[in-house]
PDB file as gemmi writes it, atoms N, CA and C in Angstrom:
CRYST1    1.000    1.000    1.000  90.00  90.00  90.00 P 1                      
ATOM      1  N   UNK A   1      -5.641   9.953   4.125  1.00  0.00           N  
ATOM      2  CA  UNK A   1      -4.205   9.722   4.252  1.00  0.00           C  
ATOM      3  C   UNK A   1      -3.713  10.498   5.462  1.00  0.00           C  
ATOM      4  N   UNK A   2      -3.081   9.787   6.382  1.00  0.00           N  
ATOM      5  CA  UNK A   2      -2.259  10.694   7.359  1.00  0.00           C  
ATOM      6  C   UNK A   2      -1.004  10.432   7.490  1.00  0.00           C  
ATOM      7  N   UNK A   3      -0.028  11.452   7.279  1.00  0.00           N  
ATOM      8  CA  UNK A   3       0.840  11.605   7.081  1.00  0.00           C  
ATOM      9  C   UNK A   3       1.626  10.738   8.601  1.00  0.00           C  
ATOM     10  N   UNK A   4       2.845  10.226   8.313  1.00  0.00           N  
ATOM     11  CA  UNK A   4       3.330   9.618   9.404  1.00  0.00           C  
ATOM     12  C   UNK A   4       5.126  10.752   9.361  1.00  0.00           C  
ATOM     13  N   UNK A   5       5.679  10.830   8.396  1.00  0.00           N  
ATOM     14  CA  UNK A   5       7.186  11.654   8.425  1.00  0.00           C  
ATOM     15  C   UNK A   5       7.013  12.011   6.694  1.00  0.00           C  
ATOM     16  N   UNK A   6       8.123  12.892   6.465  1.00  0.00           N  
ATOM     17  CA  UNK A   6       8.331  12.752   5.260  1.00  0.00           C  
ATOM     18  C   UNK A   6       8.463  11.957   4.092  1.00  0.00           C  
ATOM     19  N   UNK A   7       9.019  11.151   4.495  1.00  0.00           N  
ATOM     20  CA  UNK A   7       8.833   9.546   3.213  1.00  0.00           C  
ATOM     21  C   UNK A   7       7.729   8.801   3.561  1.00  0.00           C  
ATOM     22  N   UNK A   8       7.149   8.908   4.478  1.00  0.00           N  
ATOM     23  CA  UNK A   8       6.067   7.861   4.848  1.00  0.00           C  
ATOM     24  C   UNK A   8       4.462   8.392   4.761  1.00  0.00           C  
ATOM     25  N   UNK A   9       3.277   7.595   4.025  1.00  0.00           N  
ATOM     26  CA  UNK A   9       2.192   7.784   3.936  1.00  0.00           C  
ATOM     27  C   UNK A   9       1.539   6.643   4.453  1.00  0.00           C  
ATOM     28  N   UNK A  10       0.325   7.147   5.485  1.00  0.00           N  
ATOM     29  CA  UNK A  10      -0.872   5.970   5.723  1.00  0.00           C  
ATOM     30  C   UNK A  10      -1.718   5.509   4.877  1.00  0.00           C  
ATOM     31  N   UNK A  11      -1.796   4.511   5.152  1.00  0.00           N  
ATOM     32  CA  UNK A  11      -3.654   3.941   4.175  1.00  0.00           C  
ATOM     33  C   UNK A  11      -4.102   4.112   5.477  1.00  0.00           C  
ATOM     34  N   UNK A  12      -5.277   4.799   5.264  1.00  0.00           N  
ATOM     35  CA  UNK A  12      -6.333   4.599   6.782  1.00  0.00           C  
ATOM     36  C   UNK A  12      -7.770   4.219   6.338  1.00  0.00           C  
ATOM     37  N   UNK A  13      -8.590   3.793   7.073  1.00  0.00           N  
ATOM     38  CA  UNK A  13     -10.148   3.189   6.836  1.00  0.00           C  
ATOM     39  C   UNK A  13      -9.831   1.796   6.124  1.00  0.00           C  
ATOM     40  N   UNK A  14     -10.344   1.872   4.749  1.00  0.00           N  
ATOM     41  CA  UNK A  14     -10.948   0.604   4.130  1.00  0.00           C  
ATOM     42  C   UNK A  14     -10.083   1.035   2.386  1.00  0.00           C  
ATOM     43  N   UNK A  15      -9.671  -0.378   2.427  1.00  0.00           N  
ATOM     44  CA  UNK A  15      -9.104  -0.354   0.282  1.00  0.00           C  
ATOM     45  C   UNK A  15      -9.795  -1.684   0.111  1.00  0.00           C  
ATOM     46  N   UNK A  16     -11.207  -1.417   0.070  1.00  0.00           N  
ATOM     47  CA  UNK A  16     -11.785  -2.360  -0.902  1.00  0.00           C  
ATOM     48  C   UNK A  16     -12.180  -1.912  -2.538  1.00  0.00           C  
ATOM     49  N   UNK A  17     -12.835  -2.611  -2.990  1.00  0.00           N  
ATOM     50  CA  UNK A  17     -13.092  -2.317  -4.048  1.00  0.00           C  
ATOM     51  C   UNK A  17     -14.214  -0.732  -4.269  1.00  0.00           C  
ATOM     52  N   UNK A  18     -14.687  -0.429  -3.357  1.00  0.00           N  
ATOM     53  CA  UNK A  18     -15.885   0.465  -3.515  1.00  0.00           C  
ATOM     54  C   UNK A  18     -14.877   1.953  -3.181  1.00  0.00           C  
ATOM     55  N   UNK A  19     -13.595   1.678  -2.354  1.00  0.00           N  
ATOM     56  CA  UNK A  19     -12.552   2.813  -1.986  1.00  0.00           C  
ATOM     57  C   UNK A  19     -11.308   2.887  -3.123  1.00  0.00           C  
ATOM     58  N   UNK A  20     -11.393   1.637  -3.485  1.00  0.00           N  
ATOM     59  CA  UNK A  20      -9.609   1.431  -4.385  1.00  0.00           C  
ATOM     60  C   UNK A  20      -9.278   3.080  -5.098  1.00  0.00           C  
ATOM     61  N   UNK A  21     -10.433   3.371  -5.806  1.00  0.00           N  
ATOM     62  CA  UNK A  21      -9.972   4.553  -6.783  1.00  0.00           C  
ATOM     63  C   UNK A  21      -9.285   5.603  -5.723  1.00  0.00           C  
ATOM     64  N   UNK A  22     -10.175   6.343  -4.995  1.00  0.00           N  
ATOM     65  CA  UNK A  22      -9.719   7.474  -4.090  1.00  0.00           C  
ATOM     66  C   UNK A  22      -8.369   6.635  -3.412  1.00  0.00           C  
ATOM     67  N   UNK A  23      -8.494   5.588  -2.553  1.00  0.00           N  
ATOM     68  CA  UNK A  23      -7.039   5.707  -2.108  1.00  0.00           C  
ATOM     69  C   UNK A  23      -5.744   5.684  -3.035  1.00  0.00           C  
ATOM     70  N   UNK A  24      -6.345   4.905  -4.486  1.00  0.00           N  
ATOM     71  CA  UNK A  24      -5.160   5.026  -5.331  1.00  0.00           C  
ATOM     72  C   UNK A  24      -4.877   6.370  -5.700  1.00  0.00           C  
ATOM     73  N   UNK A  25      -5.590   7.287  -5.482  1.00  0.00           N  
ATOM     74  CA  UNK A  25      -5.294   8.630  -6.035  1.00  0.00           C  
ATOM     75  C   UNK A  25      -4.329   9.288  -4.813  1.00  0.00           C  
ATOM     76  N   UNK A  26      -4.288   8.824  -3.147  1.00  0.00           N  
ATOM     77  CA  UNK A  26      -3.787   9.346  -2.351  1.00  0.00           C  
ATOM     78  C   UNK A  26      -2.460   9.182  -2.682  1.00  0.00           C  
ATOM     79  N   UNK A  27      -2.911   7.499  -2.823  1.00  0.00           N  
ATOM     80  CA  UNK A  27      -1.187   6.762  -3.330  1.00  0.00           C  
ATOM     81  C   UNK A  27      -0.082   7.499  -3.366  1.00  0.00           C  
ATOM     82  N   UNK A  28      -0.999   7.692  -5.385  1.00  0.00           N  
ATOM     83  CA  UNK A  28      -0.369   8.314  -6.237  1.00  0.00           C  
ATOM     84  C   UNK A  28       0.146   9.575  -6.054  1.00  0.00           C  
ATOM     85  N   UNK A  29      -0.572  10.569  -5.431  1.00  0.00           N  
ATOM     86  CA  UNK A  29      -0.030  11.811  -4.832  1.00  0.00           C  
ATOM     87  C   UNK A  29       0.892  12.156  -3.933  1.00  0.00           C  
ATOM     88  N   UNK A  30       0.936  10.839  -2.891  1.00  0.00           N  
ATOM     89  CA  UNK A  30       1.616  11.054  -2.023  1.00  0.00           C  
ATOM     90  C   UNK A  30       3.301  10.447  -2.887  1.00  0.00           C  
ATOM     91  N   UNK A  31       3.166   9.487  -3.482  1.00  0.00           N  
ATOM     92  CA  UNK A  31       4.634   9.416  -4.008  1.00  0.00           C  
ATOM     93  C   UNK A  31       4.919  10.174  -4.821  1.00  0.00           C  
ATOM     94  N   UNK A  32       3.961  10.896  -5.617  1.00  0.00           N  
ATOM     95  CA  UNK A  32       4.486  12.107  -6.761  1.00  0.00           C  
ATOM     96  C   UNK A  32       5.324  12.956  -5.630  1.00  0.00           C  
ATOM     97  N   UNK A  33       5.503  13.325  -4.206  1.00  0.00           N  
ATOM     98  CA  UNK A  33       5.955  13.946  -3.861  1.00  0.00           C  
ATOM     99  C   UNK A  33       6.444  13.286  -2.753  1.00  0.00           C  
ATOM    100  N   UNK A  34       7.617  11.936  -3.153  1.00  0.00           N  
ATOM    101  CA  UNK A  34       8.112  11.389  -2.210  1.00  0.00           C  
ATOM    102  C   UNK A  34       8.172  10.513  -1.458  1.00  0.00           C  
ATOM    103  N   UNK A  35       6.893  10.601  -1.077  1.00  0.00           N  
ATOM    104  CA  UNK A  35       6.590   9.603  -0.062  1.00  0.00           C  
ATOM    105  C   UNK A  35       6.271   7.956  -0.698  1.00  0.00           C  
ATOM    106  N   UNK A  36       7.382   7.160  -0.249  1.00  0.00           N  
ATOM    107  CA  UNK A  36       7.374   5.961  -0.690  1.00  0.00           C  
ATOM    108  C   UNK A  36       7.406   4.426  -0.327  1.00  0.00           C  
ATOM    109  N   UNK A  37       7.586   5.047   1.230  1.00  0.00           N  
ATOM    110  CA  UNK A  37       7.034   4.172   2.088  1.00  0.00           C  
ATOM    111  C   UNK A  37       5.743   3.986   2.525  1.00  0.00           C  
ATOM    112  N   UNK A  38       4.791   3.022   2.109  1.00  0.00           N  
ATOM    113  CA  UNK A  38       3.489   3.176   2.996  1.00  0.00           C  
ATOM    114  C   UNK A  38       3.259   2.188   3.633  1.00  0.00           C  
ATOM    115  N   UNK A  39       2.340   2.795   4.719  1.00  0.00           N  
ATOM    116  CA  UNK A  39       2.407   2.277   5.651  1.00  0.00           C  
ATOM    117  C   UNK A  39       0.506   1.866   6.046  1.00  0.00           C  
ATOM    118  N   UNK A  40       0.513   0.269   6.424  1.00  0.00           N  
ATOM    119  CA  UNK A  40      -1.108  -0.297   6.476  1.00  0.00           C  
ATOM    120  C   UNK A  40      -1.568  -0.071   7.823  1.00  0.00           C  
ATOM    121  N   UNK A  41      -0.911   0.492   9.126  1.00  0.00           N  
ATOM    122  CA  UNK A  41      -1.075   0.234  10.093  1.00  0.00           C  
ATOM    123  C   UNK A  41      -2.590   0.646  10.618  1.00  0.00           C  
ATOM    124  N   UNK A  42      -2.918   1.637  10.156  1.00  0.00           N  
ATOM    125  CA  UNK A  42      -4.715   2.279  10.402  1.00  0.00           C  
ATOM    126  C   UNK A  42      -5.695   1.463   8.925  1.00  0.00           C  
ATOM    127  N   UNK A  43      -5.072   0.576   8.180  1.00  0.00           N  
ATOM    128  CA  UNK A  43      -6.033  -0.079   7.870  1.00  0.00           C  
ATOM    129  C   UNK A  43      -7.281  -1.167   8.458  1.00  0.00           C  
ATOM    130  N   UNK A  44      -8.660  -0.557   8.176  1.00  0.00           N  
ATOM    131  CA  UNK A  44      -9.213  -1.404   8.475  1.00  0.00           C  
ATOM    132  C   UNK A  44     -10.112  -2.499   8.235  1.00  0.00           C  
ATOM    133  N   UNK A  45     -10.865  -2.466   6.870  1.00  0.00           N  
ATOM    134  CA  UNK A  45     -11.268  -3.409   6.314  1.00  0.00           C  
ATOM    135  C   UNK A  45     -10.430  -3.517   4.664  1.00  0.00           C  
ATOM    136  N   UNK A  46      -9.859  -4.426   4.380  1.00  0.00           N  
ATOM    137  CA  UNK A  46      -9.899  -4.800   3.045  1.00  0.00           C  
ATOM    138  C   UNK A  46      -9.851  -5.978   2.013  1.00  0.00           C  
ATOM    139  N   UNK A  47      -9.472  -5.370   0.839  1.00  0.00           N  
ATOM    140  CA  UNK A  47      -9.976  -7.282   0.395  1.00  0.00           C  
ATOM    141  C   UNK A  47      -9.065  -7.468  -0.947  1.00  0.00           C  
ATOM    142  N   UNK A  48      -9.210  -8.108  -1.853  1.00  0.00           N  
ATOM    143  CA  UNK A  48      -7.949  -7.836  -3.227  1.00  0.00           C  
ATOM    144  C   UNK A  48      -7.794  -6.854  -3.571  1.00  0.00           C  
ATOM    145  N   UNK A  49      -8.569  -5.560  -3.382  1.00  0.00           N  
ATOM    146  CA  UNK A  49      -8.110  -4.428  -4.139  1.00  0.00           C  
ATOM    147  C   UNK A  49      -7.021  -3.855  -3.473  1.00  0.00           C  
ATOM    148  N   UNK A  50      -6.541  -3.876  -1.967  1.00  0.00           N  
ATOM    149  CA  UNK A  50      -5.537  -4.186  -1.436  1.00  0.00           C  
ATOM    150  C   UNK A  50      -3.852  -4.565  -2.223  1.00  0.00           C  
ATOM    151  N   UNK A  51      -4.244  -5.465  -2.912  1.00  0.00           N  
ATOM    152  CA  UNK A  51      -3.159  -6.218  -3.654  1.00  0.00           C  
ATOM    153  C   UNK A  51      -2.864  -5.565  -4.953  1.00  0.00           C  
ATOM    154  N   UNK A  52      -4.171  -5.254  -5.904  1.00  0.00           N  
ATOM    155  CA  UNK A  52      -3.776  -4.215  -6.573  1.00  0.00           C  
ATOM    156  C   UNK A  52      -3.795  -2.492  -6.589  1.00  0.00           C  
ATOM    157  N   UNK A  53      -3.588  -2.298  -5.146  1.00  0.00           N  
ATOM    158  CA  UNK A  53      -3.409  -1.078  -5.138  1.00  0.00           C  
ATOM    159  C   UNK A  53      -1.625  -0.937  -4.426  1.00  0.00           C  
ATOM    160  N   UNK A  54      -1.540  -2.224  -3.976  1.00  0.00           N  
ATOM    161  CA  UNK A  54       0.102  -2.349  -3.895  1.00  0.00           C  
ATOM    162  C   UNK A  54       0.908  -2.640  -5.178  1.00  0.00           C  
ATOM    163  N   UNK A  55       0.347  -3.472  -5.893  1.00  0.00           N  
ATOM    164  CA  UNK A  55       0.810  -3.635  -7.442  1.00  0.00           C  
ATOM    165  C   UNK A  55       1.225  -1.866  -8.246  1.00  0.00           C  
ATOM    166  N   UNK A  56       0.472  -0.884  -8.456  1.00  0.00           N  
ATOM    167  CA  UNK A  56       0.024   0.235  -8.812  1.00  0.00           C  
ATOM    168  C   UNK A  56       1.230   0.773  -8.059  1.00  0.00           C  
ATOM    169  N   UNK A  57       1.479   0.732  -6.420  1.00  0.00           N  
ATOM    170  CA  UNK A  57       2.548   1.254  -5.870  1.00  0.00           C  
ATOM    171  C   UNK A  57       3.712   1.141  -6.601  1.00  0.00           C  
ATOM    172  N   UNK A  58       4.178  -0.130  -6.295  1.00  0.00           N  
ATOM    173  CA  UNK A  58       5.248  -0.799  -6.848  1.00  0.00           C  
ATOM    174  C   UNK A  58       5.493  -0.104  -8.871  1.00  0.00           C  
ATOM    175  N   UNK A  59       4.081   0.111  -9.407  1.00  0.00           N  
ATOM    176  CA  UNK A  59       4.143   0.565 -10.659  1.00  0.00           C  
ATOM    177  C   UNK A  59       4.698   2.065 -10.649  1.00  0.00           C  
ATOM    178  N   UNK A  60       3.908   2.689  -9.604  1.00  0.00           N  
ATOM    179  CA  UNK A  60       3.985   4.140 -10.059  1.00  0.00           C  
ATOM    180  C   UNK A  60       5.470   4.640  -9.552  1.00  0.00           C  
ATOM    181  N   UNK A  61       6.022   3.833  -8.735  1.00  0.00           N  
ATOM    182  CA  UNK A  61       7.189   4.428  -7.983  1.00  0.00           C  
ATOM    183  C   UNK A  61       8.482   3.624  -8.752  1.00  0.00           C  
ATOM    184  N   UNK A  62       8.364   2.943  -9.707  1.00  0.00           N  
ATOM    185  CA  UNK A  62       9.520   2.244 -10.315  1.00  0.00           C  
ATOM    186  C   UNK A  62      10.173   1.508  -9.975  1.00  0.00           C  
ATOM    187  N   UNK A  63       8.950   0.660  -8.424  1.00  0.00           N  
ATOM    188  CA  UNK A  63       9.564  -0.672  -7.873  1.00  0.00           C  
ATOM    189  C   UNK A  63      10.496   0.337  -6.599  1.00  0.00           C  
ATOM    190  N   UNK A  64      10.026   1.136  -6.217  1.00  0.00           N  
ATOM    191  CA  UNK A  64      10.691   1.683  -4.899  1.00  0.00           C  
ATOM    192  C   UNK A  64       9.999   1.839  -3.762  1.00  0.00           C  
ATOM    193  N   UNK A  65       8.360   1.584  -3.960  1.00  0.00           N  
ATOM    194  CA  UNK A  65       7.567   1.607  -2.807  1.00  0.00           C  
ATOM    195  C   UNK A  65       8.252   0.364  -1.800  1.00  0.00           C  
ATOM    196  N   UNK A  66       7.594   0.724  -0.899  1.00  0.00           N  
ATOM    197  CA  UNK A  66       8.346  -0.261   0.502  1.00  0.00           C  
ATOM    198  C   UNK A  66       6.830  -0.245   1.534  1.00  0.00           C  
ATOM    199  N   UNK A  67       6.857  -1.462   2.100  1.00  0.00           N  
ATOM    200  CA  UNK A  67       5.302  -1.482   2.768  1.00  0.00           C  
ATOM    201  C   UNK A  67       5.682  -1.931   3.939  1.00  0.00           C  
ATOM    202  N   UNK A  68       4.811  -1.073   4.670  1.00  0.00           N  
ATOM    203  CA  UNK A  68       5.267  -1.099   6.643  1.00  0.00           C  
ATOM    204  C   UNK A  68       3.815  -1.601   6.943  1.00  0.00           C  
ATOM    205  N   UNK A  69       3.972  -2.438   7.953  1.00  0.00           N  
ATOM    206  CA  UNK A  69       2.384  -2.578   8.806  1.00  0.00           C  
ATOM    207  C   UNK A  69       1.125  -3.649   8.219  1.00  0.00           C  
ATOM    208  N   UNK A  70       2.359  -4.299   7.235  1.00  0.00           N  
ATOM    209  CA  UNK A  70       1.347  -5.046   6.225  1.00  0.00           C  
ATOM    210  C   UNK A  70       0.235  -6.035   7.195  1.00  0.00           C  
ATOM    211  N   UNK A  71      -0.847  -6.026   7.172  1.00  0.00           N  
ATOM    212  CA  UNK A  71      -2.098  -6.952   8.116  1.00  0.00           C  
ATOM    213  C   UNK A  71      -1.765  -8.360   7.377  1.00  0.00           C  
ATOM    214  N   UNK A  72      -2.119  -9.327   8.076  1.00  0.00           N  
ATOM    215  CA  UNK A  72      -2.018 -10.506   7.949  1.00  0.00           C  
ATOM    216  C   UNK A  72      -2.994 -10.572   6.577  1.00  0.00           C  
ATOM    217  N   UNK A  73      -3.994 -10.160   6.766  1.00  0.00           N  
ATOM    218  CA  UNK A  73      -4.694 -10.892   5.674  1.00  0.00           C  
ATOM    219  C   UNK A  73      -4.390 -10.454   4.349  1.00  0.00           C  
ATOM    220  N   UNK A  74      -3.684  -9.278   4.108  1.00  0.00           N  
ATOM    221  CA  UNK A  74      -2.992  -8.638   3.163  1.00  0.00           C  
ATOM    222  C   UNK A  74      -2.124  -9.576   2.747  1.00  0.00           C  
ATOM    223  N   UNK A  75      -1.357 -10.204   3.773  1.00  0.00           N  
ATOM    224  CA  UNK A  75       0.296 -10.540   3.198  1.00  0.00           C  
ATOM    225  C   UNK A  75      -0.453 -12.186   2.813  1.00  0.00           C  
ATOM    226  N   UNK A  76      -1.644 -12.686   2.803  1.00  0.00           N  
ATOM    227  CA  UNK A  76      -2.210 -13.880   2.901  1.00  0.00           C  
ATOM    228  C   UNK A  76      -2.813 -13.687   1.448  1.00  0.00           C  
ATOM    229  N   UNK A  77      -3.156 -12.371   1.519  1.00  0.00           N  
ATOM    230  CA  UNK A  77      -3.786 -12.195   0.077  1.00  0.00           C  
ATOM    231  C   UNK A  77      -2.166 -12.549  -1.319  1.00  0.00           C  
ATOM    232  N   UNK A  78      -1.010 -11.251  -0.999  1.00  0.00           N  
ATOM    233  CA  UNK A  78      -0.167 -11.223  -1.787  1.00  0.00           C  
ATOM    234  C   UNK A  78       0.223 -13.107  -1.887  1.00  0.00           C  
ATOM    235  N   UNK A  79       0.758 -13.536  -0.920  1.00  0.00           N  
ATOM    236  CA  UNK A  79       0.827 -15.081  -1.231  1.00  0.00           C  
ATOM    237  C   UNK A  79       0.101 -16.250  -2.053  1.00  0.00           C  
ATOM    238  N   UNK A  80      -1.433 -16.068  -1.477  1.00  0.00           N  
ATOM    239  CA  UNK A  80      -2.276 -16.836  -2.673  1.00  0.00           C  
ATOM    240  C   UNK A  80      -2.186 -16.183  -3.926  1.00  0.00           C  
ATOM    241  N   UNK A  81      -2.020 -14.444  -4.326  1.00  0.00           N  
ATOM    242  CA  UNK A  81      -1.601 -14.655  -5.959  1.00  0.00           C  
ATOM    243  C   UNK A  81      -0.324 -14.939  -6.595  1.00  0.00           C  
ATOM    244  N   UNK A  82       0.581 -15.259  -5.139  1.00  0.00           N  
ATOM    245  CA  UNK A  82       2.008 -15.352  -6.059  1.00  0.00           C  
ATOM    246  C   UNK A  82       3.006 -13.904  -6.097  1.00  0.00           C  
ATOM    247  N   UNK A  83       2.500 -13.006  -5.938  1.00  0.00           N  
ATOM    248  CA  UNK A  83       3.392 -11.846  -6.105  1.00  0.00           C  
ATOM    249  C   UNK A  83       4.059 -11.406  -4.647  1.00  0.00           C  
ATOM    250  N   UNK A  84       4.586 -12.434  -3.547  1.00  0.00           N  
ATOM    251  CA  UNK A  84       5.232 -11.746  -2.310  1.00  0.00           C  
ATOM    252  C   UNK A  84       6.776 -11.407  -2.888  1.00  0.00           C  
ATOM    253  N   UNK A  85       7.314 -11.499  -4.189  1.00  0.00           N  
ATOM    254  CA  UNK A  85       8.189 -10.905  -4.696  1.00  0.00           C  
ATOM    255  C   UNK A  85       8.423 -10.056  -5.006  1.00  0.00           C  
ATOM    256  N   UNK A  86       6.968  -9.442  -5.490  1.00  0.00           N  
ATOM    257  CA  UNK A  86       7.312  -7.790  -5.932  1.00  0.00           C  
ATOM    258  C   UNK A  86       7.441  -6.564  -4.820  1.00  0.00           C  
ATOM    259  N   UNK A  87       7.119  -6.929  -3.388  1.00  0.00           N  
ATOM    260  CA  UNK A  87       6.894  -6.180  -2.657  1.00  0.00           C  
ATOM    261  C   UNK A  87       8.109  -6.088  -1.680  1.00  0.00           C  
ATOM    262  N   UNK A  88       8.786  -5.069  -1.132  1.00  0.00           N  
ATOM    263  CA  UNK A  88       9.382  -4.955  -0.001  1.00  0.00           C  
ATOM    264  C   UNK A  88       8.439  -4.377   0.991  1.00  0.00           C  
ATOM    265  N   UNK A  89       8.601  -5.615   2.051  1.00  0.00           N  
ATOM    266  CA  UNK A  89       7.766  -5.372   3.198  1.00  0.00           C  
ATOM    267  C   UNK A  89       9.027  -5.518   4.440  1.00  0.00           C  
ATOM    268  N   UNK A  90       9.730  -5.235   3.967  1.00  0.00           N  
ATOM    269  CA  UNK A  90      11.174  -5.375   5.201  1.00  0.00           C  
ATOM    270  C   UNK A  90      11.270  -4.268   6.227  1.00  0.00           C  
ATOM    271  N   UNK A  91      11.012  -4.281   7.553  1.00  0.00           N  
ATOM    272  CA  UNK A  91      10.972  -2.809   8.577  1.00  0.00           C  
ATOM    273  C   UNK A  91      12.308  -2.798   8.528  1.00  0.00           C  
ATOM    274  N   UNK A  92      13.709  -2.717   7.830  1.00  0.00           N  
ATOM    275  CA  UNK A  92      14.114  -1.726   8.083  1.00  0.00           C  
ATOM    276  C   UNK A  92      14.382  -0.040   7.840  1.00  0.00           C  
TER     277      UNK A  92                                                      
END                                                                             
């Protein structure tokens, strides 16, 4: 995780399935203390676990996470399951 400002946390490397746990634990830590914007921009490989590790966001933060930098194939993923509703991906 690298920190970008105070409300804001990176995903960096890979959220596939073989990473999901550890980054969900960054997640989770990083919004236990705030940070609730995250941000995909240093992501580099991933695959559905992606989708439910944004799901988990959206869970752990009470629907206040907000997602910056989303990669195409991410926002391709959220669409084929149907959930581009639960997510704010809005830069402002």
């Amino acid at each position: 995780m690298d920190d970008l400002n105070d409300d804001t946390f990176s995903v960096a490397g890979d959220l596939v399935m073989t990473t999901y746990q550890e980054q969900r634990q960054r997640g989770i830590a990083a919004m236990e203390q705030g940070r609730l914007i995250i941000d995909f921009q240093k992501l580099e490989e991933l695959d559905s676990s992606a989708v439910a590790f944004m799901l988990e966001c959206v869970r752990v933060s009470n629907n206040q996470a907000k997602f910056r930098s989303v990669p195409k194939a991410l926002s391709g993923l959220v669409d084929l399951y149907g959930v581009t509703c639960l997510f704010d991906t809005t830069q402002g």
